[in-house]
C-alpha positions as CSV (number, residue, x, y, z in Angstrom):
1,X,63.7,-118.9,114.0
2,X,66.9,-117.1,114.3
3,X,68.9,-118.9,112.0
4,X,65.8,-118.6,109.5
5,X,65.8,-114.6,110.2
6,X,69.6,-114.2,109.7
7,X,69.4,-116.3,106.2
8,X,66.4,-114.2,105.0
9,X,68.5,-111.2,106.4
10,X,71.4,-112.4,104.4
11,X,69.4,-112.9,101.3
12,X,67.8,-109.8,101.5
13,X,71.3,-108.0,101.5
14,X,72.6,-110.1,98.8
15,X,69.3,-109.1,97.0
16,X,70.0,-105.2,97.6
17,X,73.2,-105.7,96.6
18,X,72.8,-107.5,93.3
19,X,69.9,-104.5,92.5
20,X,72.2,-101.9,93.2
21,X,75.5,-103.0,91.4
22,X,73.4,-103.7,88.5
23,X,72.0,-100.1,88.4
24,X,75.3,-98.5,89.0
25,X,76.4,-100.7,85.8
26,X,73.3,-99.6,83.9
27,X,74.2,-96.0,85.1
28,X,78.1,-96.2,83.9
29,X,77.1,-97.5,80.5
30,X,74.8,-94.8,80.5
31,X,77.1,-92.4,81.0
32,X,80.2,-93.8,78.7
33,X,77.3,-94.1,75.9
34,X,76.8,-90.4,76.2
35,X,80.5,-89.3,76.0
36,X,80.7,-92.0,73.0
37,X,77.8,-90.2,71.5
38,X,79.3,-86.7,72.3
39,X,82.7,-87.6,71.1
40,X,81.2,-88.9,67.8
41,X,79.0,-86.2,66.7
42,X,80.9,-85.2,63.7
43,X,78.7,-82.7,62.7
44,X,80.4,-79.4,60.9
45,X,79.4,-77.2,63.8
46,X,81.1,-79.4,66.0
47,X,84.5,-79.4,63.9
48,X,84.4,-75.7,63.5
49,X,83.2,-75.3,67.5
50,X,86.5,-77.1,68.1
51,X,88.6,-75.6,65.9
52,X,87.2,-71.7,66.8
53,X,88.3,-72.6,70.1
54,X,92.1,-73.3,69.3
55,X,92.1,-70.4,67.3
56,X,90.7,-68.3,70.2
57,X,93.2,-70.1,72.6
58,X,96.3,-69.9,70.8
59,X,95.8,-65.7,69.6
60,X,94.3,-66.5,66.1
61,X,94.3,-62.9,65.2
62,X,98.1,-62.6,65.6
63,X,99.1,-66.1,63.4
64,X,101.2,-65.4,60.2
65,X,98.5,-67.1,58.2
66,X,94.5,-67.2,59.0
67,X,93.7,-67.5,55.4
68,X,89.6,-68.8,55.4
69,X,89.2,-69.1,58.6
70,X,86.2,-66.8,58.0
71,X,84.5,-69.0,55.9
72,X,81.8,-71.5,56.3
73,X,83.3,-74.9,55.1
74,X,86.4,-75.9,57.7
75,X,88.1,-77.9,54.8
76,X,89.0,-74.5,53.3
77,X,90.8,-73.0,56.0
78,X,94.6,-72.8,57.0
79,X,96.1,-75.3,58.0
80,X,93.0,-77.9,58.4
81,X,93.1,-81.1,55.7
82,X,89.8,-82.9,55.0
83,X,89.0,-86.5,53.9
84,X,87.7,-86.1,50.0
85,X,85.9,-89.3,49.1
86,X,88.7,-91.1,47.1
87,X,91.1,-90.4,50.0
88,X,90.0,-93.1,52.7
89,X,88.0,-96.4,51.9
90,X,85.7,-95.4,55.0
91,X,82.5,-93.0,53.4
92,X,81.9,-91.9,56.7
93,X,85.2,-90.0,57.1
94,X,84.3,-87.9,53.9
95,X,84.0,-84.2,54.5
96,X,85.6,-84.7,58.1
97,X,89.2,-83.1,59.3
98,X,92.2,-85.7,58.6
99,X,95.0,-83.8,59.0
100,X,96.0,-80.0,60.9
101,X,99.2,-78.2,60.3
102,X,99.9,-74.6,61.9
103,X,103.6,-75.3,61.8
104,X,105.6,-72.1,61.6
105,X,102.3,-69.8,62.5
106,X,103.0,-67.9,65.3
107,X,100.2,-69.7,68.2
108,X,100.6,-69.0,71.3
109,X,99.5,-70.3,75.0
110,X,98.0,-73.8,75.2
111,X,96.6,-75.7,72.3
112,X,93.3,-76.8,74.0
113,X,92.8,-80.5,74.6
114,X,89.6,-80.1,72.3
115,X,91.2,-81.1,69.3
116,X,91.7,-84.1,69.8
117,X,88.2,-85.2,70.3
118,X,88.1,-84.7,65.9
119,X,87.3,-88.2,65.5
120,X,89.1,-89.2,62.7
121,X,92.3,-87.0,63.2
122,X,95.1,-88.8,61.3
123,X,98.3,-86.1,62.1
124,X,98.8,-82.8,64.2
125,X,101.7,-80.6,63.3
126,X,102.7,-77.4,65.4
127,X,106.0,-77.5,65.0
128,X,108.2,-74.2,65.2
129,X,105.6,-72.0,67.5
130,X,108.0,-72.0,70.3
131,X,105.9,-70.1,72.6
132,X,103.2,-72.7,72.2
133,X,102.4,-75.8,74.8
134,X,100.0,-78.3,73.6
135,X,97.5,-80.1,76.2
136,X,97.7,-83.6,75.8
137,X,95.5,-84.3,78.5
138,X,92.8,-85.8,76.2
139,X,95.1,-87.6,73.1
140,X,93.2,-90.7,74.1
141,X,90.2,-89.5,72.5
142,X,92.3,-89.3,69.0
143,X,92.1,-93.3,67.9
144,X,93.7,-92.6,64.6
145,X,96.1,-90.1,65.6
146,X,99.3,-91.8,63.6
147,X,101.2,-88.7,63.2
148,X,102.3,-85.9,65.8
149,X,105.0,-82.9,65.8
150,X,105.6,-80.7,68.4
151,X,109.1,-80.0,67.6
152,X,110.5,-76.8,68.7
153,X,107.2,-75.8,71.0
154,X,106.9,-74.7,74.2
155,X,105.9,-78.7,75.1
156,X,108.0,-80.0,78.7
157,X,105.8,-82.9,79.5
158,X,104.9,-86.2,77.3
159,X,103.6,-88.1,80.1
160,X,99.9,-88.6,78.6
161,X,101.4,-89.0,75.1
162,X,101.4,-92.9,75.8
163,X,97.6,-92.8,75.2
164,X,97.6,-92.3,71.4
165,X,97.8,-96.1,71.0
166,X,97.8,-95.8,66.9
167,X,100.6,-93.1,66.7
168,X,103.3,-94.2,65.2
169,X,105.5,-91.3,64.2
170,X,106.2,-88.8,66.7
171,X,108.6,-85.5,66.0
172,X,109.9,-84.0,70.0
173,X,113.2,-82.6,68.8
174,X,114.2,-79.3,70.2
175,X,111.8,-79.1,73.7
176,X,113.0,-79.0,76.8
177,X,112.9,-82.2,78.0
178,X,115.4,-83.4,80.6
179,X,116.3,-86.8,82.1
180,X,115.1,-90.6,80.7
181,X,112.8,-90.8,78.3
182,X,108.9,-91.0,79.9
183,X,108.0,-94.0,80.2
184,X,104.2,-93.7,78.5
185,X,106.5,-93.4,75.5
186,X,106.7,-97.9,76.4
187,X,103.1,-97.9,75.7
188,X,103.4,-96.9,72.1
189,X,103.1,-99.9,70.8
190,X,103.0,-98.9,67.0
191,X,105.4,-96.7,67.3
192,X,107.4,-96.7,64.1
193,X,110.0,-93.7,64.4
194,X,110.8,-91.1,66.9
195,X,112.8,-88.3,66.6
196,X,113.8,-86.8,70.1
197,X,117.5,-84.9,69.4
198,X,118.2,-81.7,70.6
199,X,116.9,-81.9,74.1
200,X,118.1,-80.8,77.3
């Protein structure tokens, strides 16, 4: 009788056990299906939500050039590049941001990790706003980032720059970065050209 209770005992754990790993996988798919589903929701108010708030973040009212950024479609504004539909084989990229460039336009503070949840972000450029940093806390979220410069920023850390696994040029010259190279640089495997000089 003992040994009968202490195997249903045991089964009845291992039955607990199998229910409750099972809804805590149901319950992490859940939850990585909703950020899939917020990360890809490309709509326009989306794009221009995320853009809004770099331009809030990084004193949009004092860059050399805001020309647009009043108006309704993103594609027109300064700086911001949009997939036209001869421009990329994919049909669902058409309309959406490919491409930002605010080099040489005075932004300032932190360039919020925001951006790069634009899903089909090809390149970033900020170079020459030296009394910008840029949050790079969240460059996983870019999957076809190929293309960053943040040359002559306010940039001192490149230790989450390892998670843009498609980039494969990146422009660091002129930041203030001292000692060996970080190693998250290693896990840039496409990596095709880096330009680092002027560092201290």
């Amino acid at each position: 009788l003992s040994s009968s209770s202490s195997s249903g005992c045991g089964w009845l754990f291992l039955l607990l056990a199998t229910s409750c790993c099972s809804t805590m996988k149901h319950a992490v798919v859940s939850a990585q299906s909703d950020l899939n589903l917020a990360r890809d929701d490309t709509s326009p108010e989306v794009s221009k939500s995320i853009l809004q708030s770099v331009y809030s973040a990084t004193g949009g009212l004092n860059w050399n050039d805001a020309t647009g950024w009043n108006e309704e479609n993103v594609c027109t504004w300064k700086g911001v590049s949009c997939y036209t539909k001869t421009s990329n084989g994919d049909e669902r990229r058409h309309g959406h941001i490919r491409s930002l460039d605010w080099s040489a336009n005075r932004l300032v503070g932190t360039l919020p990790t925001k951006v790069f949840q634009l899903p089909y972000l090809e390149a970033l450029t900020v170079e020459d706003n030296p009394d910008l940093d840029v949050d790079l806390s969240g460059i996983g979220s870019a999957q076809f980032l190929k293309q960053l410069t943040l040359s002559k920023t306010a940039v001192t850390n490149l230790d989450a720059v390892g998670a843009a696994k498609s980039l494969e040029d990146l422009h660091v010259s002129d930041l203030k970065l001292a000692g060996p190279l970080p190693s998250s640089l290693f896990q840039l495997t496409n990596l095709k050209r880096l330009n680092a000089n002027y560092n201290s």
